[in-house]
C-alpha positions as CSV (number, residue, x, y, z in Angstrom):
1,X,0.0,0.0,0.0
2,X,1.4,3.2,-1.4
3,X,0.6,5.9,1.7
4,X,2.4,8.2,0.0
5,X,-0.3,8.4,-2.7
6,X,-2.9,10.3,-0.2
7,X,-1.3,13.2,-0.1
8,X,1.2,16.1,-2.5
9,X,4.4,14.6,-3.6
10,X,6.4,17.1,-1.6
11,X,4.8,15.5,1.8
12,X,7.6,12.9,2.6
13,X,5.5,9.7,4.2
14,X,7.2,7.0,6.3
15,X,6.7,4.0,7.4
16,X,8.4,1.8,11.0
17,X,10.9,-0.6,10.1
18,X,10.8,-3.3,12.5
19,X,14.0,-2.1,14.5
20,X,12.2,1.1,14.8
21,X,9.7,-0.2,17.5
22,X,12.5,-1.7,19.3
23,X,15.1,0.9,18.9
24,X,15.6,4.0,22.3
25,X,15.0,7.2,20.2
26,X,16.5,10.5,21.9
27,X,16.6,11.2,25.5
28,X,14.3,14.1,25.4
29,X,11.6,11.7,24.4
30,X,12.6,8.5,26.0
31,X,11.8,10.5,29.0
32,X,8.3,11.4,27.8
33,X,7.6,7.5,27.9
34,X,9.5,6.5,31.1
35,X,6.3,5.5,32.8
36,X,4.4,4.1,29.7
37,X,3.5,0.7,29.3
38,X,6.0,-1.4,27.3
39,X,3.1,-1.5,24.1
40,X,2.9,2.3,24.8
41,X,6.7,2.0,24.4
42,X,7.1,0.7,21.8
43,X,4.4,2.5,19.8
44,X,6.1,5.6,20.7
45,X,9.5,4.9,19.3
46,X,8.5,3.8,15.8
47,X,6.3,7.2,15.5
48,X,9.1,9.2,16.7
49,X,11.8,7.0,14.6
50,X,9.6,7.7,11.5
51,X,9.2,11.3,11.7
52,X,12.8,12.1,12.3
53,X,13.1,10.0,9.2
54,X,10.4,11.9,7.6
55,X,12.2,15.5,8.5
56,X,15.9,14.0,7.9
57,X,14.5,13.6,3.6
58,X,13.3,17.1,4.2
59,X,16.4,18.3,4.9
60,X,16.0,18.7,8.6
61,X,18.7,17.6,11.3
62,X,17.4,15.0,14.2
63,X,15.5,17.1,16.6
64,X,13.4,15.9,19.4
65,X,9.7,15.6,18.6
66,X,8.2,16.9,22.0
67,X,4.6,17.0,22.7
68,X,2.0,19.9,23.8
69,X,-0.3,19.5,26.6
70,X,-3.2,17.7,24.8
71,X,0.1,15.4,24.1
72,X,-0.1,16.7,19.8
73,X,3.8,16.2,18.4
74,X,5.2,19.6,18.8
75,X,6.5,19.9,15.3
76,X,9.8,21.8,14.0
77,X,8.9,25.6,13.4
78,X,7.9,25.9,9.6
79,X,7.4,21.5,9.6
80,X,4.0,20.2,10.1
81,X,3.5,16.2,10.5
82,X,1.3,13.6,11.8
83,X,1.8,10.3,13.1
84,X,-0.2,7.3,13.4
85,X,0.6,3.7,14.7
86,X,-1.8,0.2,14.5
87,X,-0.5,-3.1,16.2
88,X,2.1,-4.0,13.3
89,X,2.1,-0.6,11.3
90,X,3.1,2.8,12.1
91,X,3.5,5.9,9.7
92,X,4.5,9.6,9.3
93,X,4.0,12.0,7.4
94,X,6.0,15.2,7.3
95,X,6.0,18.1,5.5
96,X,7.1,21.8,5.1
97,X,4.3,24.2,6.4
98,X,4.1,26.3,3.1
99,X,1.9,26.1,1.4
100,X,0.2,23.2,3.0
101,X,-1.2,24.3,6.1
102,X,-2.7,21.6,7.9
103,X,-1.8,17.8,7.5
104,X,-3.5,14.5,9.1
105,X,-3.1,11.1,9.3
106,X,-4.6,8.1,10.4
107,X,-4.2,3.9,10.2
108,X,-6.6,1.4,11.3
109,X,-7.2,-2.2,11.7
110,X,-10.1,-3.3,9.1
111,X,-12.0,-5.0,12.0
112,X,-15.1,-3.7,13.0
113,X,-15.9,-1.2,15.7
114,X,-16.9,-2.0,19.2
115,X,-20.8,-2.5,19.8
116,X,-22.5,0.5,20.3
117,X,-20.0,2.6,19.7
118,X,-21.0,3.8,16.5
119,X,-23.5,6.1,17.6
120,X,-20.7,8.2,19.3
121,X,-19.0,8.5,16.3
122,X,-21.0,8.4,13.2
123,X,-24.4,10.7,12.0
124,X,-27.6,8.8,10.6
125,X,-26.4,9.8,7.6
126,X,-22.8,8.5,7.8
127,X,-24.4,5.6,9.0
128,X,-27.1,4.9,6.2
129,X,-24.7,6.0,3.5
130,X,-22.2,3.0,5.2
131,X,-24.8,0.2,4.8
132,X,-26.4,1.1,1.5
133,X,-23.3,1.9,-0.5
134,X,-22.6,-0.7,-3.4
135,X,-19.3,-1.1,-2.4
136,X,-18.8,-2.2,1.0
137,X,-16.4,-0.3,2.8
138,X,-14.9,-0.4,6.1
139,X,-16.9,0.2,9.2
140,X,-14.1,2.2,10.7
141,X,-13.9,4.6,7.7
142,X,-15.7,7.5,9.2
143,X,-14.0,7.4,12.7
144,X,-10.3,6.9,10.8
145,X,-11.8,10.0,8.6
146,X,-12.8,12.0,12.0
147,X,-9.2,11.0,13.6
148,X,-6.8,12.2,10.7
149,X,-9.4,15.6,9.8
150,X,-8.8,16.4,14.0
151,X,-5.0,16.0,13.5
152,X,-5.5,18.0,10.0
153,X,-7.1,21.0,11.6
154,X,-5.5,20.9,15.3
155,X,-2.6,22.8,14.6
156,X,-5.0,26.2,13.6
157,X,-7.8,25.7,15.7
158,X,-5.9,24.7,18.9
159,X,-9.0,23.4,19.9
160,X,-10.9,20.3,20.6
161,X,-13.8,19.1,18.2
162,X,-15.9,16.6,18.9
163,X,-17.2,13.4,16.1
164,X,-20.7,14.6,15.6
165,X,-19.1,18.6,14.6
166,X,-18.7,17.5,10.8
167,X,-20.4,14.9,8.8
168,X,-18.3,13.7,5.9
169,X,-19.4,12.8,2.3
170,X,-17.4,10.0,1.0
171,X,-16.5,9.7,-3.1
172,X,-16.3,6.1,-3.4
173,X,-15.1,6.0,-6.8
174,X,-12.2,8.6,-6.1
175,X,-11.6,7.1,-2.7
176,X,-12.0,11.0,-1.1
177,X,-14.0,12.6,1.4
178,X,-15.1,15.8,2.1
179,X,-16.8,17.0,4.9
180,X,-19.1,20.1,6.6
181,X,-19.7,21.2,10.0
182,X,-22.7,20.3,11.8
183,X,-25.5,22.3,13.8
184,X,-22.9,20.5,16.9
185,X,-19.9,22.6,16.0
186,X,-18.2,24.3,18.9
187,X,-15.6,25.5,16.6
188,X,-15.3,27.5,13.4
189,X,-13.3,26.1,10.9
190,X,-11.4,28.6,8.7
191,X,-12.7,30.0,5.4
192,X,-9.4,30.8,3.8
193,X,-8.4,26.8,3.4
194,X,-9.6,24.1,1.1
195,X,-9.7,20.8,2.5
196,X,-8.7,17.7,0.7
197,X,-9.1,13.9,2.1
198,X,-8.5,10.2,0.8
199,X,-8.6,6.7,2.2
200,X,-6.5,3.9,1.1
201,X,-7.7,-0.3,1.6
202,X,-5.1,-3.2,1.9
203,X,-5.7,-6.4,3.0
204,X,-5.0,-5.6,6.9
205,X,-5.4,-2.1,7.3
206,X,-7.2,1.2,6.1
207,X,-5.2,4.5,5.9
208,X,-7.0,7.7,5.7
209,X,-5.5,11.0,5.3
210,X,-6.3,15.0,4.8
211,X,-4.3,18.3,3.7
212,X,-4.8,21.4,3.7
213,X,-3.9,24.3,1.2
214,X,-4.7,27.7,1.1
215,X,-8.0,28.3,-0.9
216,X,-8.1,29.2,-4.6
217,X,-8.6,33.0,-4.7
């Protein structure tokens, strides 16, 4: 599975090597992990090992990869990225912040989602559109959407949004999705970008992610 194909070609994508979940990554963020279960651990280091990857192609020496209080990657100034790990897979992708201006990622298993959970996550019409489409997709498509749109717009709202503030519309043919904020919104997302989002299917995993540039005009 090409990730690389979601997004622009100059957004460098990486993905873990197995060493990387194994390998101690810098001090600065071993010591972010200290108390963290050994999963948690491990998890951690392949993210971090791919993203100094990810900035070393951009030209970028190794750098710590901190983390804010709502524990988002604090990214090099100018550098925006996003990280996403899933049992046996873990990617990055990096890129410089002009002229993309927003960038999110997300990898999950293709299993389905815990009972009941789908009403937390998903509109009636996310929902109906999920059971009637001809081509059977993924039940975790809409949350995998939600989590790498959240990672896309974090870094300019600086604020939390729930699942129910945007309901997506999903191009099957393209294998995009769109979306629009909701009557639920607590946020208001920028006029002045134009938002762009794919999904990718292998056998084991689905891969969605979402950029944004500034908007024509």
């Amino acid at each position: 599975m090409n990730s690389a194909s979601l997004f622009p070609p100059q957004v460098v994508v990486q993905s873990a090597t197995d060493e990387m979940w194994e390998t101690p990554v810098l001090q600065a963020e071993e010591r972010l992990i200290a108390q963290a279960t050994g999963k948690r651990q491990r998890e951690f280091r392949a993210g971090r090992h791919c993203a100094h990857t990810a900035l070393r192609r951009l030209g970028l020496p190794k750098q710590a990869i901190l983390r804010d209080e709502n524990r988002a990657p604090l990214w090099p100034l100018g550098y925006l990225g996003s990280i996403s790990h899933c049992r046996n897979l873990c990617i990055a992708a990096c890129v410089k912040q002009d002229p993309i201006l927003g960038l999110g990622l997300d990898v999950e298993p293709l299993e389905p989602l815990r009972p009941g959970t789908q009403a937390y996550i998903q509109t009636a019409a996310e929902t109906a559109f999920l059971q009637t489409a001809e081509t059977k997709l993924p039940e975790r498509l809409v949350f995998s959407a939600k989590e790498s749109l959240y990672k896309c717009y974090y870094p300019l709202l600086q604020a939390f949004f729930g699942f129910h503030s945007v309901e997506l519309s999903i191009d099957v043919d393209r294998q995009a999705f769109d979306f629009r904020p909701t009557a639920q919104a607590q946020v208001n997302f920028p006029g002045h970008v134009q938002f762009y989002g794919r999904y990718l299917i292998s056998q084991a995993h689905l891969v969605t992610g979402c950029y944004l540039l500034p908007a024509p005009g």
